[in-house]
C-alpha positions as CSV (number, residue, x, y, z in Angstrom):
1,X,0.0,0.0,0.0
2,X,1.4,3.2,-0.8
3,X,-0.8,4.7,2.2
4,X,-3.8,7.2,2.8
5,X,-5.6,9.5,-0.8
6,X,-3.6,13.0,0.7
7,X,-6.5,14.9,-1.1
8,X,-9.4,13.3,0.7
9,X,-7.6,15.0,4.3
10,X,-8.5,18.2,2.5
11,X,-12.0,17.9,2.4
12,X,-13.1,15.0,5.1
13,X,-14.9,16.8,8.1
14,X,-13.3,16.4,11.7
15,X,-16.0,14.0,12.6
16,X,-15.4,12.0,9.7
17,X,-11.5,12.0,10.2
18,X,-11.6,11.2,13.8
19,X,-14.0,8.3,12.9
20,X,-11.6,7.1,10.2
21,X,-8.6,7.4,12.7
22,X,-10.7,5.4,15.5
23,X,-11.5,2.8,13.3
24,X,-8.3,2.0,12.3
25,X,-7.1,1.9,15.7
26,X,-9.5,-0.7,16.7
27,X,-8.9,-2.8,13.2
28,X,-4.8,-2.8,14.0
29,X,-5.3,-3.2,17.6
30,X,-7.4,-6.8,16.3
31,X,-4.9,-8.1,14.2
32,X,-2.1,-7.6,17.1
33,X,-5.3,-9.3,19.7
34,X,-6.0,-12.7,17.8
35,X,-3.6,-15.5,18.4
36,X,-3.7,-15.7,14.0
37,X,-1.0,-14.3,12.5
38,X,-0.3,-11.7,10.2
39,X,2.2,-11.3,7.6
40,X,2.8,-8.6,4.9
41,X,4.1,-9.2,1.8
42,X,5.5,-5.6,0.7
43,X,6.5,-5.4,-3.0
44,X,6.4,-1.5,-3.9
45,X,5.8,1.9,-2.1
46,X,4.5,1.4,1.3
47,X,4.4,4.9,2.9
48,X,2.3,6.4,6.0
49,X,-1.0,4.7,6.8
50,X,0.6,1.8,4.1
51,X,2.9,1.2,6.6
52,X,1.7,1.6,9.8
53,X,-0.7,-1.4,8.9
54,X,2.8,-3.4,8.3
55,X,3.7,-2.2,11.6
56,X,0.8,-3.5,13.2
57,X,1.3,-7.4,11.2
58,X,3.3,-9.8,12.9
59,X,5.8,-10.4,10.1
60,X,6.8,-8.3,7.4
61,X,8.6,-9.6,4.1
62,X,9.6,-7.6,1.1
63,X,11.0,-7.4,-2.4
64,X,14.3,-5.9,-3.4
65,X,13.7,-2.7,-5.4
66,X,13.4,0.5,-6.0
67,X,11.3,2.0,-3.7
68,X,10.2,3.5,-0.5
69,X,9.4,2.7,2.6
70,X,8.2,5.4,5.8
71,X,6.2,8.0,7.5
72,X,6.0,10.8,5.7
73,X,3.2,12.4,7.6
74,X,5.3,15.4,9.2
75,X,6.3,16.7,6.0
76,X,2.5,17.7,5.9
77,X,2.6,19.1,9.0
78,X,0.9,15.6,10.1
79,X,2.0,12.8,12.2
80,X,1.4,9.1,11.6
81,X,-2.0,9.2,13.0
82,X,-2.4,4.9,12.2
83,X,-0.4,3.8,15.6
84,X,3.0,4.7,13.5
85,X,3.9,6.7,16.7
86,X,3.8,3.9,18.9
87,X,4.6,1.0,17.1
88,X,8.0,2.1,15.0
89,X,9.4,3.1,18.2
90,X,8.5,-0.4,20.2
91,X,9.5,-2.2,16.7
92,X,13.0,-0.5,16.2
93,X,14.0,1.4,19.3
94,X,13.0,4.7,20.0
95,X,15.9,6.7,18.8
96,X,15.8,5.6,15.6
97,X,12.2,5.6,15.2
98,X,12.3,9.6,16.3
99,X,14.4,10.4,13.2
100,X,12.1,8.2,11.1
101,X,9.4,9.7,12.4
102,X,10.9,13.5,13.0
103,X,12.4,14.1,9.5
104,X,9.7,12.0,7.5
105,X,12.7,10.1,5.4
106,X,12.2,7.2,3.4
107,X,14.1,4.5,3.2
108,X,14.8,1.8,1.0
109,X,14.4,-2.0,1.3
110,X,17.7,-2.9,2.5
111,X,17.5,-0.1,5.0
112,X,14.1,-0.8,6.6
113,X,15.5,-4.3,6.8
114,X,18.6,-3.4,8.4
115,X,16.7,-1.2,11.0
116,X,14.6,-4.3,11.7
117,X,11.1,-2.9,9.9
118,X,11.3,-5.5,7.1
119,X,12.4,-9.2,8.7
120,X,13.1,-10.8,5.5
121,X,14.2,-9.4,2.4
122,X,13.8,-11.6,-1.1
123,X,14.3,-11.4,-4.7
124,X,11.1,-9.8,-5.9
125,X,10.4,-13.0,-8.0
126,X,10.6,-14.9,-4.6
127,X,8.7,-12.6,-2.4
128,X,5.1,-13.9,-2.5
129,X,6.3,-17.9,-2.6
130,X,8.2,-17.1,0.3
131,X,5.2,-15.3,2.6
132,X,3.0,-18.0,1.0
133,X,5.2,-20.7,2.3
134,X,5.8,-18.8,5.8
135,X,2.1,-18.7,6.3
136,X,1.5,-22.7,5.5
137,X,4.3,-23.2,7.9
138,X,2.8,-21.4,10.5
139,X,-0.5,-22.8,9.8
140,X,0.6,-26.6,9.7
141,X,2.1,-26.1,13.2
142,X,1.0,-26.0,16.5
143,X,-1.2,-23.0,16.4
144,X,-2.5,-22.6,19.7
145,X,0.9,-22.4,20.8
146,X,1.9,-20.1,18.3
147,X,-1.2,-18.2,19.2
148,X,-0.4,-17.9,22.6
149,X,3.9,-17.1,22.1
150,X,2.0,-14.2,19.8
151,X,0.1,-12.8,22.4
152,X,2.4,-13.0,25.4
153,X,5.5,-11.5,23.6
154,X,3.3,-8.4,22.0
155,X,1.4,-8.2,25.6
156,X,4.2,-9.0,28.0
157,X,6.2,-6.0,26.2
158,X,3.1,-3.4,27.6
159,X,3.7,-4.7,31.4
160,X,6.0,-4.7,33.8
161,X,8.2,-8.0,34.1
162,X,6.1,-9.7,36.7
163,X,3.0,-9.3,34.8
164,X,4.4,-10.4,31.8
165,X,5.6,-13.8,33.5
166,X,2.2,-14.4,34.9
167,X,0.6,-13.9,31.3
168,X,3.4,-16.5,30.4
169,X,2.5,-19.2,33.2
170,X,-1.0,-18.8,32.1
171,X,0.0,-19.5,28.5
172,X,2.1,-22.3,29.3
173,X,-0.7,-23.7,31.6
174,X,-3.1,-23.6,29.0
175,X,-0.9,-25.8,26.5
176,X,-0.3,-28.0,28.9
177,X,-3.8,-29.3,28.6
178,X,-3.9,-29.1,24.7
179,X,-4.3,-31.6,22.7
180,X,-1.6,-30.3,20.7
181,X,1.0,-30.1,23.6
182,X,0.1,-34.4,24.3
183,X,0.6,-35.1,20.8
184,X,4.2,-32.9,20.4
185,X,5.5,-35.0,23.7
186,X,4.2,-37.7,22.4
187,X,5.8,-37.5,18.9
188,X,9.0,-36.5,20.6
189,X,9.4,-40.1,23.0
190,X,8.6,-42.0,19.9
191,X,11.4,-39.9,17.9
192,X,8.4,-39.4,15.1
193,X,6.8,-35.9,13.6
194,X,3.8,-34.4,15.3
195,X,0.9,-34.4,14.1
196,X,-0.7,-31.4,14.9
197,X,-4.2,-30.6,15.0
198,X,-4.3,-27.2,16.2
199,X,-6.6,-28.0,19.1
């Protein structure tokens, strides 16, 4: 996504924007909620509210190219209104994030990977396979307890370290009486492959 139609901002009311705004909130704060994973494959510009919904996926693959990633918002006299404030910063540290965010500078591929924006970066030819064959991994493997490493590394993060742990425990807990966590113990005395069934 190359992000947000700058002209509609011109003539969208201030109900309508903060409407807009809100509901993109709640949609990104879902996506980071649900135990399912979320994976963007980015293949061409992918600037402002384009990439603040990257920010907000789990994973984020992209092609080798020639174009741009960022948040361009303050060279409008803006900010990234889609969570970009909050997430770059927790993503890549908050130093670097400030400049990103301060200066509105793109970058390119290999420097939003090397910053730790994009996690894997492909040949263009390979960059949907790849995602493709990321997500049927993901999806042919223990999911609940996939789900659950998800949600207590993004929530553990927003709490202090005690919290954090006890959201862990709970996690761990909860596998324990999965059908999925019999079956991995199982296949791992009798030195065979799981069979997962996600349940």
């Amino acid at each position: 996504s190359a992000g947000a139609d700058i002209g509609m901002f011109r003539t969208v009311t201030g109900k309508a924007r903060a409407m807009t705004i809100l509901h993109m909130h709640e949609v990104l704060l879902k996506m980071e909620h649900t135990p399912k994973l979320f994976i963007a494959a980015i293949g061409g510009h992918c600037l402002g509210g384009g990439l603040e919904i990257a920010l907000a996926t789990d994973f984020r693959f992209a092609a080798e190219g020639e174009y741009r990633l960022g948040v361009p918002e303050v060279t409008l006299g803006l900010l990234p209104g889609n969570g970009g404030t909050q997430r770059l910063p927790r993503l890549i540290g908050r130093q670097k994030a400030m400049e990103l965010l301060l200066t509105g500078k793109p970058l390119d591929p290999k420097a939003a990977a090397g910053l730790g924006i994009v996690d894997r970066l492909l040949p263009a030819d390979r960059l949907l396979p790849e995602a493709i064959a990321f997500a049927a991994t993901m999806a042919g493997g223990p999911t609940v307890a996939i789900g659950e490493i998800k949600l207590a590394a993004k929530q553990g993060l927003e709490m202090p370290l005690e919290s954090a742990l006890a959201l862990e425990r709970g996690g761990i807990f909860r596998l324990f009486e999965t059908a999925d966590a019999k079956e991995g113990l199982n296949a791992f005395a009798e030195k065979r492959k799981p069979n997962w069934k996600g349940e």
